[in-house]
N, C-alpha and C positions, 0 to 999 in steps of 0.2 A: 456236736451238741446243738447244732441250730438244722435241725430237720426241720422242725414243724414253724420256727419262728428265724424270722433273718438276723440278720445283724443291724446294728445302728451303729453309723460313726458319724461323728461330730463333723461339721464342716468348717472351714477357717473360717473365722470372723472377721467382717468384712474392717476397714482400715476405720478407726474411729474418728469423729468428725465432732470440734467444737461445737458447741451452738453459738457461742459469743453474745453479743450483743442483741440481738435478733430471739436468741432463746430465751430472754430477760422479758420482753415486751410485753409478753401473756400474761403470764404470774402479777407483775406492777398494773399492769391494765385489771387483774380481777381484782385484786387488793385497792388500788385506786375508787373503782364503782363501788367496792363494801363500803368505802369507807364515806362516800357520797351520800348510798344508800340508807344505811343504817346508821354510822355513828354520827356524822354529824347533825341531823336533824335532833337525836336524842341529847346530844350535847346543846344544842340552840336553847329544847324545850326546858333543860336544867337551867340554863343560864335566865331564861325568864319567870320560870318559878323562883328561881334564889332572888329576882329584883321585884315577883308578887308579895314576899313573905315579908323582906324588908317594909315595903308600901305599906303596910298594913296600919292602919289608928283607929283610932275611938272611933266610933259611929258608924264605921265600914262595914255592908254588910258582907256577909261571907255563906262560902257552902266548905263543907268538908268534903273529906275523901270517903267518909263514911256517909257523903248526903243529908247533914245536918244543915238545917239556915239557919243562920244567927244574926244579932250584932253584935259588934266586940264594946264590951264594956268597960275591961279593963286589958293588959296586955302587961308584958315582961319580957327579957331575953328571949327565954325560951316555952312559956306556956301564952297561950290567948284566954279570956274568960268572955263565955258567948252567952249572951240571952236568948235561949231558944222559945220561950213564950215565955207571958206575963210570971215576974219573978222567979222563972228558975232558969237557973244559970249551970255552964256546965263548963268544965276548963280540958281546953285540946293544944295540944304539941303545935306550935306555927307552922312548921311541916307538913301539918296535917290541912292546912288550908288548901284548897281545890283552885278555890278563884271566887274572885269578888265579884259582886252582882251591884246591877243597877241602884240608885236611890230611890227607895219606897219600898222594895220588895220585900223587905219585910213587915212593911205596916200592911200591906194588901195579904201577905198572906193572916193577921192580924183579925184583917177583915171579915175574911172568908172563914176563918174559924169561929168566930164570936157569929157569924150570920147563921152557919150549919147545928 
């Protein structure tokens, strides 16, 4: 039956070899740098947003995550209420704070609107 085509036979397999300890090293070494690389930075940046949102008071001014300026004019648990220009007010998730900005920015943005 094997005219046109030969035979195949298996070859013993050769004697198996631990890898031990030495085998280990890779794997912990790639897991180690992920965990350098990526989670830890991501866990730093949570741990300083969770101590921006607490910070947060009256007269602070603020930007959101949707790019909003404001000042916070009043505050709660869980919502902030911003003045984003002269009397109107807008209420966002604390969560939703980006980060705080310097004092004045928003009277110069203030400026610059009533100027244009």
């Amino acid at each position: 039956m094997s005219f046109f085509i030969s035979d195949a036979y298996a070859q013993a397999a050769p004697a198996a070899q631990d890898p031990g300890l030495a085998g280990l090293i890779f794997p912990i070494a790639i897991l180690t740098v992920f965990f350098f690389l990526f989670v830890w930075p991501q866990h730093k940046r949570g741990r300083e947003h969770k101590k921006l949102v607490a910070s947060i008071s009256k007269g602070n001014e603020v930007v959101t995550n949707g790019g909003v300026l404001g000042k916070v004019v009043d505050l709660d648990d869980n919502f902030v209420q911003l003045e984003v220009s002269e009397n109107v007010f807008i209420h966002v998730q604390r969560h939703a704070i980006a980060s705080l900005m310097p004092k004045g920015t928003y009277k110069t943005k203030k400026k610059v609107e009533k100027a244009a």
